[in-house]
C-alpha positions in Angstrom: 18.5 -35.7 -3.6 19.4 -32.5 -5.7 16.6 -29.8 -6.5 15.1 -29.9 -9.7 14.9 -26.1 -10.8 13.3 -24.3 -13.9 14.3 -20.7 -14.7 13.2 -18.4 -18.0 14.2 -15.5 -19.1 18.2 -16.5 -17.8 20.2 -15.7 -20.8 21.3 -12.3 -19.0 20.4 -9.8 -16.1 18.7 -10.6 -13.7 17.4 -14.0 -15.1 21.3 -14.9 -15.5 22.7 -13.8 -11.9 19.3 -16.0 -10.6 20.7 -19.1 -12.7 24.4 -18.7 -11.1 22.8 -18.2 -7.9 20.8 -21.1 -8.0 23.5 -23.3 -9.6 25.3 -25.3 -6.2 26.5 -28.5 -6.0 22.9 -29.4 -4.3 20.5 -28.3 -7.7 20.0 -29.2 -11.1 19.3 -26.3 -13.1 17.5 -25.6 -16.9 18.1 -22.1 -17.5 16.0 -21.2 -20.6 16.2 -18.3 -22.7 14.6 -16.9 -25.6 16.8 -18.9 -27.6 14.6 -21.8 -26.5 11.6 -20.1 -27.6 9.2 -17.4 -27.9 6.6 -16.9 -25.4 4.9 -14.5 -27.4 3.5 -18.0 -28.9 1.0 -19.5 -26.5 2.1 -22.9 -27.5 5.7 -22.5 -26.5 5.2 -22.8 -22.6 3.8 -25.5 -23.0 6.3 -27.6 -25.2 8.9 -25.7 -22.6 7.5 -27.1 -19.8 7.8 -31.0 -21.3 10.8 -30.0 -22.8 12.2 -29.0 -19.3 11.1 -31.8 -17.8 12.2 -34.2 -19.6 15.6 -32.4 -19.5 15.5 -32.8 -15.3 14.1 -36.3 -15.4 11.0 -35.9 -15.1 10.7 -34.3 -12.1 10.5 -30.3 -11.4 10.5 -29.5 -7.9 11.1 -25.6 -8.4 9.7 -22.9 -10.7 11.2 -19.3 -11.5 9.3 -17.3 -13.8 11.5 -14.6 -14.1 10.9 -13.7 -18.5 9.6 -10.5 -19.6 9.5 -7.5 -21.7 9.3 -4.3 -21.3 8.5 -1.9 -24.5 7.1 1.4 -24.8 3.5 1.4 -26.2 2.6 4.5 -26.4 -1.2 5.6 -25.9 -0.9 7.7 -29.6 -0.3 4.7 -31.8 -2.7 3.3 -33.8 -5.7 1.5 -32.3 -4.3 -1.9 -33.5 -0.7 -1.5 -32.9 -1.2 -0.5 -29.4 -3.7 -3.4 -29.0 -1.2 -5.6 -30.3 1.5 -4.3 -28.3 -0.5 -4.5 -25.2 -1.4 -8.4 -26.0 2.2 -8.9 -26.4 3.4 -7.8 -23.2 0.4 -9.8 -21.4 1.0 -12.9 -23.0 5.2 -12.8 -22.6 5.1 -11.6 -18.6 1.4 -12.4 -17.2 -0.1 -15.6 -19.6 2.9 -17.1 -20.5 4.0 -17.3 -16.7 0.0 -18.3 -16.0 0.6 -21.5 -18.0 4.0 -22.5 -16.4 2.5 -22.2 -12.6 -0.1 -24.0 -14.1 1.9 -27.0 -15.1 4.0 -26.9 -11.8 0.9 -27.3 -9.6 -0.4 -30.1 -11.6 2.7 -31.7 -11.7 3.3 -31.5 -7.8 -0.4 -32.7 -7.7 0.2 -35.8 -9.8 3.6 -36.7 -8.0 1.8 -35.7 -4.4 5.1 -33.9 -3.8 5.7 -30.4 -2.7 7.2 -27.3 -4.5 7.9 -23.6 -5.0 7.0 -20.7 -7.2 9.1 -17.3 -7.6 7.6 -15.4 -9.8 9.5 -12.0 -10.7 7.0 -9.1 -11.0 8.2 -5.2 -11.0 7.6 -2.1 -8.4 5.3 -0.9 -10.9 2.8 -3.6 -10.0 2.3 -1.5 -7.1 3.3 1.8 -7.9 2.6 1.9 -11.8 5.0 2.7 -14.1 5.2 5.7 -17.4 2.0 6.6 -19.7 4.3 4.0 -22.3 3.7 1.2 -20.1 0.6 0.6 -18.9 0.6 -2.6 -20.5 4.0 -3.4 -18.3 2.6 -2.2 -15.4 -0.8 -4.1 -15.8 1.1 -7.0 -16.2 3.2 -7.1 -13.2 0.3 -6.6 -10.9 -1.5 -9.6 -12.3 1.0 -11.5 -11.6 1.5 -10.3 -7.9 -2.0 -11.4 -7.7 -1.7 -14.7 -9.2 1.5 -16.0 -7.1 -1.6 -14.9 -3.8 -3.7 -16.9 -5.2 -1.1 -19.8 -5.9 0.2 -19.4 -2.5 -3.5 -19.6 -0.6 -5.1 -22.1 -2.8 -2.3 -24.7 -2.3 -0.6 -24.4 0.5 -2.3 -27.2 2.2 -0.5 -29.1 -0.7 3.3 -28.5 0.2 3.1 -25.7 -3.0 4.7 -22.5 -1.7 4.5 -19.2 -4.0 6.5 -16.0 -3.7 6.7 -12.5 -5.3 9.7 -10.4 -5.8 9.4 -6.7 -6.9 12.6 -4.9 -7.9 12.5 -1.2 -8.6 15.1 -0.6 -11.3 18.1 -3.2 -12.0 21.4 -2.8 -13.1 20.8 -4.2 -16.5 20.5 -3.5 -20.3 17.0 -3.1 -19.9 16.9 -0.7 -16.7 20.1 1.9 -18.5 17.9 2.6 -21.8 15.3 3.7 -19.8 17.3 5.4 -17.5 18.5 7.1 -19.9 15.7 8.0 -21.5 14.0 9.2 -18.7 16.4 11.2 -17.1 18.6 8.8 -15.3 20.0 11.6 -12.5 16.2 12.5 -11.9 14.9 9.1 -11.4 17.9 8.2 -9.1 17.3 11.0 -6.9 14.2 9.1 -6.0 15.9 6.0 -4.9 16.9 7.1 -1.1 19.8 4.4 -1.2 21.3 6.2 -4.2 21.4 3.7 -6.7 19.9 0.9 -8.6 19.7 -2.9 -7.7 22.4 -5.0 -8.8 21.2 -8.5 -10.5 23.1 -10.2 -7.9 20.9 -8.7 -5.1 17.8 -10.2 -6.6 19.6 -13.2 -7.5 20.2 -13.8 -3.7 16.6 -13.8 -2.9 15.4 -15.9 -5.5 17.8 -18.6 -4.2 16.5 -18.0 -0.7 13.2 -18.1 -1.8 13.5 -21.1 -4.2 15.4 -22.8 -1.2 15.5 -22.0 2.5 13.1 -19.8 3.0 10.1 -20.3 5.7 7.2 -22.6 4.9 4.9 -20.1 7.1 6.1 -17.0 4.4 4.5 -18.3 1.2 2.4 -15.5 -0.6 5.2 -13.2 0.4 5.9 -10.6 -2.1 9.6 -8.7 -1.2 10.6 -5.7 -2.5 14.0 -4.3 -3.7 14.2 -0.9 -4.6 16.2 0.7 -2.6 13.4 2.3 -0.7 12.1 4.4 -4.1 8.9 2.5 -3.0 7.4 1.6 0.2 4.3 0.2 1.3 
């Protein structure tokens, strides 16, 4: 029986090298993008969860919340801009991802069947990130701490959770700031001497998602190229 597997944020980056990863002969995948809707809305998680569902026939067995955003907010703007900003980001990469696991472990619950959670939070939940993105940063962390929680309340259940927190990627996303920032600077930090490639991730989502230790659930993994070590 193939693996039922649910993946946002895929259109490109690291959500798209986590789709091809996952996508073998033994999976059935639903890649969704933004194209499939905004997660800015608080209803759209939900109608993309039945949506998804109904696409994989009824049955999900894995979840990989891997959509997010990451814009500079910075602590000058206007009171209600930067409140709005700061909502925005939460509800894209924290709430949004919140409502997912949420359907997954009810759904496992209903069917009595067991399942997986990757959830794809940032170095910065640990680390923090620029005086622009606290919001980012904030965000990240809660969801390290949600995928524990996941991962100790259910375990008794089948219903394994996982973390992974990459430093910078090779991706649209990662050059602006890079460049930005001062990308020469920033990778003088990074003691392997360069960046993550999507791929990299990619490889432990799949392992994650698939092969990867019952007894490792609440794992969160780095890849960072040691920039960040704990």
């Amino acid at each position: 029986m193939s693996t039922h597997i649910l993946i946002t944020g895929a259109s490109r980056g690291i959500g798209a090298a986590i789709a091809e990863a996952l996508s073998t002969g033994a999976t059935k995948v639903v890649a969704l993008s933004s194209a499939d809707g905004d997660l800015s809305d608080p209803a759209t998680p939900d109608r993309l969860w039945q949506a998804s569902l109904d696409r994989l026939d009824g049955r999900i067995d894995v979840l990989v919340n891997n959509a997010g955003v990451f814009e500079a907010n910075p602590l000058g703007d206007p009171n209600a801009d930067w409140l709005a900003n700061w909502n925005c980001t939460m509800q894209v990469n924290l709430t949004a991802s919140a409502q997912l696991c949420r359907h997954a472990v009810l759904h496992w619950h209903e069917r009595g069947a067991p399942g997986r959670i990757v959830n794809i939070a940032s170095r910065a939940a640990y680390r923090g990130d620029s005086p622009a993105h606290w919001h980012y940063a904030a965000s990240k962390s809660g969801m390290v701490a949600m995928t524990k929680t996941i991962a100790r309340a259910y375990a008794k259940d089948g219903i394994l959770a996982f973390a992974i927190c990459p430093g910078f990627t090779m991706t649209g996303m990662a050059d602006d700031y890079l460049a930005s920032r001062g990308g020469d600077k920033l990778l003088a930090d990074i003691p392997l001497g360069r960046v993550a490639m999507p791929d990299e991730v990619g490889e432990m989502v799949r392992w994650c998602a698939l092969d990867a230790p019952a007894s490792m659930t609440g794992a969160v993994l780095d890849v960072n190229g040691a920039s960040y070590v704990r």
